[in-house]
FIKE-58110 format. One record per residue: residue in one letter; x, y, z of N, C-alpha, C, O, CB in turn. Coordinates in steps of 0.05 Angstrom, whole numbers, plus 5000, padded with zeros to 4 digits. Glycine has a CB too. Example, Ala and Ser with C-alpha at 12.3 -4.5 7.8 and 13.67 -1.06 7.14 Angstrom:
% residues 2
<'A', <5264, 4886, 5156>, <5246, 4910, 5156>, <5264, 4934, 5156>, <5285, 4934, 5169>, <5226, 4911, 5181>>
<'S', <5257, 4955, 5142>, <5273, 4979, 5143>, <5258, 5001, 5157>, <5268, 5023, 5161>, <5282, 4988, 5114>>
% end
This chain:
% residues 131
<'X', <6879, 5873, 2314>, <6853, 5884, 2306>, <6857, 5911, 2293>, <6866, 5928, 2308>, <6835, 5886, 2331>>
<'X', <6854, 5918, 2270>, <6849, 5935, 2256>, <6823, 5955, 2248>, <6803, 5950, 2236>, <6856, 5924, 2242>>
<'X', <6833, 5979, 2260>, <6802, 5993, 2268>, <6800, 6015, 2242>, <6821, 6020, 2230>, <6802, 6014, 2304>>
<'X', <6787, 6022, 2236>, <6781, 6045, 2210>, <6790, 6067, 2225>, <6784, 6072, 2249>, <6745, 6051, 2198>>
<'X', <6807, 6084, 2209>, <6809, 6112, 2217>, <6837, 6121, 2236>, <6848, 6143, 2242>, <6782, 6118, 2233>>
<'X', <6843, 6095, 2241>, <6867, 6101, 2267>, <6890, 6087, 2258>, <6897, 6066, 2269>, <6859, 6089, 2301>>
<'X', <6906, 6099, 2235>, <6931, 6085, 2226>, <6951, 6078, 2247>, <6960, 6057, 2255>, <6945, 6103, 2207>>
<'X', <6955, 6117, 2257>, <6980, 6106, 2280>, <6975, 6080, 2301>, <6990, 6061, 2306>, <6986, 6132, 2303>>
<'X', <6949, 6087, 2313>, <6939, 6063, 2330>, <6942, 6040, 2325>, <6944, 6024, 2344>, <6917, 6062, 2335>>
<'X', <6942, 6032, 2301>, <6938, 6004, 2281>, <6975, 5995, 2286>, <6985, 5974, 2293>, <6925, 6014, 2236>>
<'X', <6987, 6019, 2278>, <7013, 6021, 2274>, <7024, 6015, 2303>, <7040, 5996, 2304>, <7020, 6049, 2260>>
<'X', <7020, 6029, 2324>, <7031, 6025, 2349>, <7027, 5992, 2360>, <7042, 5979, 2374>, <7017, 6048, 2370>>
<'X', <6999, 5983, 2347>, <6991, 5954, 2361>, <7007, 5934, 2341>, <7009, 5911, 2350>, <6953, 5946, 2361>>
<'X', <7018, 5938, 2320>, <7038, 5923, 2303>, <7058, 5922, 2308>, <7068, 5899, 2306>, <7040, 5928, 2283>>
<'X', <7079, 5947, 2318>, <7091, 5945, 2331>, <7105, 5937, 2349>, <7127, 5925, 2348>, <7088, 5949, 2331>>
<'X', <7088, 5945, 2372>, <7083, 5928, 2395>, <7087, 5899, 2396>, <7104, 5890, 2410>, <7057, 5932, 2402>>
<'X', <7073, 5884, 2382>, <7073, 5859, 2371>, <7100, 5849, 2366>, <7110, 5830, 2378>, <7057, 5859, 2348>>
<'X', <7113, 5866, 2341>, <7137, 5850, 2329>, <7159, 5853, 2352>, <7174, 5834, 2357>, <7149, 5862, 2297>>
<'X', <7161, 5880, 2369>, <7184, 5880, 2386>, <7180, 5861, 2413>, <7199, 5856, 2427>, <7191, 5911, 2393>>
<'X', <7148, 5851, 2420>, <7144, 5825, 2434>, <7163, 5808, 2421>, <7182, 5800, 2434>, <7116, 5813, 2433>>
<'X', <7159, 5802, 2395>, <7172, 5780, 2387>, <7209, 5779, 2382>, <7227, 5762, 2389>, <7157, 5775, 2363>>
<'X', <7210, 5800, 2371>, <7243, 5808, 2374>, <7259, 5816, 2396>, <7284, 5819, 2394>, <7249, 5827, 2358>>
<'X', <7241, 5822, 2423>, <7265, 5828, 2438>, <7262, 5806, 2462>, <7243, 5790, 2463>, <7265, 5862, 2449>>
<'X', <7282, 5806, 2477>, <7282, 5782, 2494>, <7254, 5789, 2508>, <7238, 5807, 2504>, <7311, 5778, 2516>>
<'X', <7256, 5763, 2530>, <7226, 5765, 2541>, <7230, 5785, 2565>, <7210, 5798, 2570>, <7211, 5734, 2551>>
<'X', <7251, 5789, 2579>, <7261, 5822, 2604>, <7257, 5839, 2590>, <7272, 5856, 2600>, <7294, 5829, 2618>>
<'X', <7244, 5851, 2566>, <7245, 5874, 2552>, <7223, 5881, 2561>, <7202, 5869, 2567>, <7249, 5874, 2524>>
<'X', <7232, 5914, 2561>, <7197, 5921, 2570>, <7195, 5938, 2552>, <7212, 5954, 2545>, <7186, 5935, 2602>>
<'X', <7168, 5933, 2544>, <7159, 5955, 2525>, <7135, 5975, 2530>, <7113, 5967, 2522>, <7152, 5942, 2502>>
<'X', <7135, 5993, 2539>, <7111, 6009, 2547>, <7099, 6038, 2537>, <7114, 6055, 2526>, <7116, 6012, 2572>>
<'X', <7081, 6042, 2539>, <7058, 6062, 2523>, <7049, 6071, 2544>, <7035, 6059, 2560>, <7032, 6050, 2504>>
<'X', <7056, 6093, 2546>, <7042, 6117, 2569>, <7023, 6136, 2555>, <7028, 6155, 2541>, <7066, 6140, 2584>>
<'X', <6992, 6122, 2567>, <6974, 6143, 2557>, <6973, 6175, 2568>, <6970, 6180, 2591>, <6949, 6131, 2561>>
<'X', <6975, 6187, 2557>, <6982, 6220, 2563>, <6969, 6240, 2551>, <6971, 6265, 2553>, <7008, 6228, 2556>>
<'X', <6956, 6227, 2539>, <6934, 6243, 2524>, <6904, 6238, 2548>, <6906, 6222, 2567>, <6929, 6226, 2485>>
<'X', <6880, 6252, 2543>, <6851, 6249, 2546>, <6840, 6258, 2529>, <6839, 6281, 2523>, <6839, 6257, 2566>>
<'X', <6829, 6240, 2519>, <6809, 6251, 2488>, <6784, 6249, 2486>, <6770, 6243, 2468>, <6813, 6236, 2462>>
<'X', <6778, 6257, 2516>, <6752, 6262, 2525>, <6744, 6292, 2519>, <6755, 6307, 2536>, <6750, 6256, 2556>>
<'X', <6731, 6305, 2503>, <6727, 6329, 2500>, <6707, 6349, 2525>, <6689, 6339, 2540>, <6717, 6328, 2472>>
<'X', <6714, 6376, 2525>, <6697, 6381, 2546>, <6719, 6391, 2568>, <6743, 6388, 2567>, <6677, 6355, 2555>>
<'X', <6699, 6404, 2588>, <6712, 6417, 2608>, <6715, 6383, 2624>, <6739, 6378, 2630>, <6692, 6448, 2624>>
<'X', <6704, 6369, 2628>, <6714, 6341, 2639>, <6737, 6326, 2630>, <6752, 6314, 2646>, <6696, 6324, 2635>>
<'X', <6742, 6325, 2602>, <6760, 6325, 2589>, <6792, 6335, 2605>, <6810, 6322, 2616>, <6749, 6340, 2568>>
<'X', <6786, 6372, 2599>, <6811, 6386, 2606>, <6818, 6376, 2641>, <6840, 6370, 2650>, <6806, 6424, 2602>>
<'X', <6793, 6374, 2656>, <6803, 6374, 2693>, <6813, 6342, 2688>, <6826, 6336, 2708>, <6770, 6381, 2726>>
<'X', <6811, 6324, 2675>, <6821, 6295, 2669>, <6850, 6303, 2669>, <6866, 6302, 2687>, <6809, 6279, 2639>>
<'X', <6854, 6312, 2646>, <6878, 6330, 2633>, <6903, 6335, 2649>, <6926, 6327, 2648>, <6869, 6357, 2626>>
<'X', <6887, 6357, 2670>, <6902, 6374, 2692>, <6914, 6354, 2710>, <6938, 6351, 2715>, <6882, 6396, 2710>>
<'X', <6889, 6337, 2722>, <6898, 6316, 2739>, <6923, 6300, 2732>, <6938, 6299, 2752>, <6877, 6299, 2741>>
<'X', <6933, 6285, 2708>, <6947, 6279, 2699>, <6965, 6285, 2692>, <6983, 6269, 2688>, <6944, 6275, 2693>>
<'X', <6965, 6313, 2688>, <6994, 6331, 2684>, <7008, 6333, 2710>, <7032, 6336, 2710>, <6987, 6364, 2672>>
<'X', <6994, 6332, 2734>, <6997, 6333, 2769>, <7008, 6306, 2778>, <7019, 6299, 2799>, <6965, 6339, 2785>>
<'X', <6999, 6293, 2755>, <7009, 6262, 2769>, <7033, 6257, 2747>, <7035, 6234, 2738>, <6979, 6231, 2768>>
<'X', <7055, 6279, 2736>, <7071, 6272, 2728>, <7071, 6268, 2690>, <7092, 6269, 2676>, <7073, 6251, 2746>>
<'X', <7055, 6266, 2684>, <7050, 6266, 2648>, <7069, 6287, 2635>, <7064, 6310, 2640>, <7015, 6276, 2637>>
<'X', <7089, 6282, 2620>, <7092, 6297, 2602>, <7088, 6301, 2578>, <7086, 6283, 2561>, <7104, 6300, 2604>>
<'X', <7085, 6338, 2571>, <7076, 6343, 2542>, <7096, 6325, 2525>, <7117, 6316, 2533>, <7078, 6377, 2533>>
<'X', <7086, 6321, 2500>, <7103, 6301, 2478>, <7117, 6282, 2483>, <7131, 6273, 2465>, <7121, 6311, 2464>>
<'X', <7118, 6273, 2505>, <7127, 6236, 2513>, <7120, 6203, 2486>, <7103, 6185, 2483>, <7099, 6226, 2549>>
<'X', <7136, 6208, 2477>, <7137, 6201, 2459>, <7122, 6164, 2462>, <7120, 6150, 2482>, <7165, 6210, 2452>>
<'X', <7116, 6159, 2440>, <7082, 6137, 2446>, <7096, 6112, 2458>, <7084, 6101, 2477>, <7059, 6123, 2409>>
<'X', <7119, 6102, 2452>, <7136, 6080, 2459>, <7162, 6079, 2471>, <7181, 6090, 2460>, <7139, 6068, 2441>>
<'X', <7167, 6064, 2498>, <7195, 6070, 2515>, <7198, 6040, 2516>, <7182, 6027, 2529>, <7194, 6089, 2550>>
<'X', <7222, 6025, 2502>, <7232, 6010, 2506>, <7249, 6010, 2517>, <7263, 6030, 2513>, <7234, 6003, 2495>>
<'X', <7261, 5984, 2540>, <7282, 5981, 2551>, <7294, 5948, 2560>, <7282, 5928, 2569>, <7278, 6000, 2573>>
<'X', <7317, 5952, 2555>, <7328, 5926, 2549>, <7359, 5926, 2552>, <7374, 5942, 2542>, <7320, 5918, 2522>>
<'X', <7363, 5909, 2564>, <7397, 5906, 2568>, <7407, 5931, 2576>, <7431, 5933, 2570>, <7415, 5897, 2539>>
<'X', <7399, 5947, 2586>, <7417, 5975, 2589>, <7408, 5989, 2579>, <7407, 6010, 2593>, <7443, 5979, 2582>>
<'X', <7397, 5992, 2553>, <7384, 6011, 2535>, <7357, 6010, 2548>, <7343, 5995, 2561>, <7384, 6001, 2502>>
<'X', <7357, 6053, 2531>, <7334, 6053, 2522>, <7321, 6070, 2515>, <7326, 6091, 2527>, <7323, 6045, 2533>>
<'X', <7300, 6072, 2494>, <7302, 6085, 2470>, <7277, 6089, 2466>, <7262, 6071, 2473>, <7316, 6073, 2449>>
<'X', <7264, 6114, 2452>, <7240, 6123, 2449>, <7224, 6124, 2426>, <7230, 6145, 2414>, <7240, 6142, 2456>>
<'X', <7207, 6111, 2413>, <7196, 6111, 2395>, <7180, 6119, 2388>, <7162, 6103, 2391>, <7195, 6100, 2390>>
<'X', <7170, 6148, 2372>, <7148, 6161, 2366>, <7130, 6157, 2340>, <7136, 6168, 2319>, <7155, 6186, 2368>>
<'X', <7111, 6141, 2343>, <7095, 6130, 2324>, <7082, 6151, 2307>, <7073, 6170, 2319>, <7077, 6114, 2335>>
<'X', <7080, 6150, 2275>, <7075, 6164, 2263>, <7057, 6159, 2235>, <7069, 6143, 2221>, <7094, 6172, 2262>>
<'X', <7028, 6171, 2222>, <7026, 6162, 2210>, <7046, 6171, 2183>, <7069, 6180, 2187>, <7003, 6161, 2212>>
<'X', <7033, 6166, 2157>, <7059, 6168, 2134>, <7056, 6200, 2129>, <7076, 6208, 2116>, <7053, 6147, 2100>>
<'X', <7041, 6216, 2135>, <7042, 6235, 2139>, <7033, 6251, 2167>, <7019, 6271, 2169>, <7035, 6239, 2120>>
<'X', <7040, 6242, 2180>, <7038, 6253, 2209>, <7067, 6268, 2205>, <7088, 6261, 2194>, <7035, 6226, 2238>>
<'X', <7059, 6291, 2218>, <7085, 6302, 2236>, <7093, 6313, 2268>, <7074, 6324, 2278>, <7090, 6323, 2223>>
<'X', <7110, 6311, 2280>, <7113, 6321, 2308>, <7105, 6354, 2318>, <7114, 6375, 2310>, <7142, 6316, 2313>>
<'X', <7089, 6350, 2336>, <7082, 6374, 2341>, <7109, 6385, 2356>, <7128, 6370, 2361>, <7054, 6374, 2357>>
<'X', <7109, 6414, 2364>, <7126, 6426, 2376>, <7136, 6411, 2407>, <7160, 6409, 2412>, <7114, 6452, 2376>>
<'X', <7112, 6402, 2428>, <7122, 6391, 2441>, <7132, 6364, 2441>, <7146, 6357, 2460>, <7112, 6395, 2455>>
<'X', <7126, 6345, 2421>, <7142, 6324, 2411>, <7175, 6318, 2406>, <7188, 6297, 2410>, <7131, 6322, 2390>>
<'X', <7184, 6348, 2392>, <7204, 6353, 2378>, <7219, 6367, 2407>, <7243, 6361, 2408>, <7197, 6370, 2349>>
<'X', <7212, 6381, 2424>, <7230, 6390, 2444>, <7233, 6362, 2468>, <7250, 6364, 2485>, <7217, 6420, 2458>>
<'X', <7214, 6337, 2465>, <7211, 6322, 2483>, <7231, 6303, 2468>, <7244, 6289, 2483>, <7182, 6315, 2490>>
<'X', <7236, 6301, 2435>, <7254, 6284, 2431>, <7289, 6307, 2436>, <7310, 6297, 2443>, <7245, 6268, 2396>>
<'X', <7286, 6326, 2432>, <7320, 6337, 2437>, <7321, 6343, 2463>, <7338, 6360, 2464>, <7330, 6366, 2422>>
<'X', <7314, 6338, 2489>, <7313, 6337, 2518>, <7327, 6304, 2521>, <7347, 6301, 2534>, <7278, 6342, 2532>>
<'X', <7316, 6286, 2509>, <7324, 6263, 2503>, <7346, 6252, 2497>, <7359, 6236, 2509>, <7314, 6259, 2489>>
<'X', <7350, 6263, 2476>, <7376, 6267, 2459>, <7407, 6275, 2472>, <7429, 6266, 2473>, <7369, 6291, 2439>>
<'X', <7390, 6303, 2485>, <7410, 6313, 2502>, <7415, 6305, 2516>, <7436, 6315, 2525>, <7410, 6328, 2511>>
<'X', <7405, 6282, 2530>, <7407, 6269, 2556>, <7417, 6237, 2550>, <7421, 6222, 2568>, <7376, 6270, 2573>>
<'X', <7422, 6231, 2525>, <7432, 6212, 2517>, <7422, 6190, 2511>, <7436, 6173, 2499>, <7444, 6210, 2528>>
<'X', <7393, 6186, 2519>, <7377, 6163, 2507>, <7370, 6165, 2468>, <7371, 6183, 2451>, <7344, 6164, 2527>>
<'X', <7366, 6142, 2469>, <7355, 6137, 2442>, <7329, 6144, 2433>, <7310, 6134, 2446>, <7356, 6113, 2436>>
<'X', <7321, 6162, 2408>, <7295, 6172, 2402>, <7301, 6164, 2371>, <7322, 6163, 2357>, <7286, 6206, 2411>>
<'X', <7266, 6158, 2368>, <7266, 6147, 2336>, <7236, 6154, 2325>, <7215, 6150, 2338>, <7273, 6108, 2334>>
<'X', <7237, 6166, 2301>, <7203, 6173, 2285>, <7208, 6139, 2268>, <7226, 6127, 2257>, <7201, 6214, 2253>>
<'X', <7186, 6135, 2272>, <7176, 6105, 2270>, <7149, 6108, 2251>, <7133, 6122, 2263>, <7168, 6090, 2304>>
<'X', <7137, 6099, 2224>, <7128, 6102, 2204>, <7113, 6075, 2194>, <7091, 6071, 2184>, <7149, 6112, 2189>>
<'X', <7136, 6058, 2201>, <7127, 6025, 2196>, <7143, 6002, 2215>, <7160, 6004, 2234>, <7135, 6015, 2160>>
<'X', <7134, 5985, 2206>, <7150, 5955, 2223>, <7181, 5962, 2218>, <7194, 5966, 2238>, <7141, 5916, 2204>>
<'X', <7195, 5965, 2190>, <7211, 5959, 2188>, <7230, 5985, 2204>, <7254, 5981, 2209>, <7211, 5951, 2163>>
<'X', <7215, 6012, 2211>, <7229, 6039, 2219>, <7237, 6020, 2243>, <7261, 6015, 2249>, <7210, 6071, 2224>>
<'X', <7211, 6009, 2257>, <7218, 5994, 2288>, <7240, 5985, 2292>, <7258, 5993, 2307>, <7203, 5972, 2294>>
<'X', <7238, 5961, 2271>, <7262, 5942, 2281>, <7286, 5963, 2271>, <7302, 5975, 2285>, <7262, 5905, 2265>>
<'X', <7285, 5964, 2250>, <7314, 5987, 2248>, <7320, 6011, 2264>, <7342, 6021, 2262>, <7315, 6000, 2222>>
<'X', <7303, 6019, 2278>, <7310, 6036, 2311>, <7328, 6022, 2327>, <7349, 6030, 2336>, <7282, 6038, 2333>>
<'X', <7316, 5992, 2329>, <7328, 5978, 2345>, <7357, 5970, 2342>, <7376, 5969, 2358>, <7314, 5961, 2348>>
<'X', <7354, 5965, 2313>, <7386, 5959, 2303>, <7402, 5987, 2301>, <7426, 5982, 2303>, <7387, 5944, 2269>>
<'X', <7400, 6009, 2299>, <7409, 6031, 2301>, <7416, 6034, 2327>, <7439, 6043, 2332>, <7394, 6049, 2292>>
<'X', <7399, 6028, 2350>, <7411, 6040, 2372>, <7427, 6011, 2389>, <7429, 6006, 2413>, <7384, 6057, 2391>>
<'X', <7436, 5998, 2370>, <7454, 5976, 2393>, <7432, 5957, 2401>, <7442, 5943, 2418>, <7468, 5992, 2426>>
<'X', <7410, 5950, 2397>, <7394, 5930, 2409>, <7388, 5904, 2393>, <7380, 5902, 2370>, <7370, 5942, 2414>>
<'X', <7394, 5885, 2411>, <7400, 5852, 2401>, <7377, 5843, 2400>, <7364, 5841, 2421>, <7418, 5831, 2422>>
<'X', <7364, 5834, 2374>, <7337, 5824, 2365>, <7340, 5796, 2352>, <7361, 5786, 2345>, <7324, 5844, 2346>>
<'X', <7320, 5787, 2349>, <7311, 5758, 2349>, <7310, 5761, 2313>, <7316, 5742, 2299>, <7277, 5749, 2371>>
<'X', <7301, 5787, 2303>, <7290, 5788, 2276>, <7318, 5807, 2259>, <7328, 5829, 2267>, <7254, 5805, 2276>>
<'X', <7324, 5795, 2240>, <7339, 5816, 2217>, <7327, 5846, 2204>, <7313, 5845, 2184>, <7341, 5796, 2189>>
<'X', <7332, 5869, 2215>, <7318, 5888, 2201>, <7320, 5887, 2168>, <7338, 5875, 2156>, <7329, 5914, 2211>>
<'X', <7296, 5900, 2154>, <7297, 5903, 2124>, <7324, 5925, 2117>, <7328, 5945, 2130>, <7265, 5917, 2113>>
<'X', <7336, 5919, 2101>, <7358, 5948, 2089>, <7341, 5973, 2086>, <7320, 5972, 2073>, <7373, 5943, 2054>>
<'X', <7351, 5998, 2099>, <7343, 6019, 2111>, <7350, 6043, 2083>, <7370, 6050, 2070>, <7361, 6021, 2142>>
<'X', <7321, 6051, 2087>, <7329, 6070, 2065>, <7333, 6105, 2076>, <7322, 6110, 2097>, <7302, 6068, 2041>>
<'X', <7346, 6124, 2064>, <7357, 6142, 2085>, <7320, 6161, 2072>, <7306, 6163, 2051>, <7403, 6161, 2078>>
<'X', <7320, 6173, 2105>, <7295, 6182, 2101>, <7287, 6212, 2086>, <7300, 6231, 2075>, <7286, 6181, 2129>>
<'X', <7273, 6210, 2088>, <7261, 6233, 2062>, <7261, 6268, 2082>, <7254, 6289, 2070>, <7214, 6221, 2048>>
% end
């Protein structure tokens, strides 16, 4: 379903979709909502609560895991960029040795996947080096 106005969203549910189909069926793929985009002082105590129950800033929109791996995928529109806590949440990552990937389209997806060692059902498109 394709909603007006919400690329990444559009983008994350496409996603979602193709790595259903490309990764075995033990793959888990999950989306931790971490945001509240409830505005308002109800909003922020939503917020707080959730930060208490463990949420972290810039957790990037997608955590796949599979065979041993597993690797983080931060959905983006074509001009979206990572905020500051995005970018310290992917080199904490990094540092720690998992896989992190800025993800743009279908094809960034599956080529995350083929980049980081992960055995898929689908052939990634030839990868163009990014801008």
């Amino acid at each position: 379903m394709k909603r007006r106005g919400t690329p990444e969203a559009d983008l994350q549910r496409a996603v979602v979709q193709a790595l259903r189909i490309a990764l075995p069926r033990s793959a888990i793929i999950h989306h931790c909502a971490n945001e509240v985009t409830e505005a308002g002082p109800r909003g922020a105590k939503r917020q707080a609560i959730l930060v208490g129950m463990g949420v972290h800033a810039g957790f990037a929109d997608l955590m796949v895991i599979c065979d041993g791996r597993v690797l983080f995928l931060e959905l983006k529109a074509a001009k979206g960029r990572l905020r500051p806590e995005q970018e310290a949440f992917r080199d904490a990552v990094l540092a720690q040795g998992f896989g992190w990937a800025l993800v743009r389209s279908l094809d960034d997806a599956l080529g995350a996947l083929a980049d980081h060692g992960f055995t898929t059902r689908i052939a990634p498109a030839p990868r163009r080096p990014a801008p």
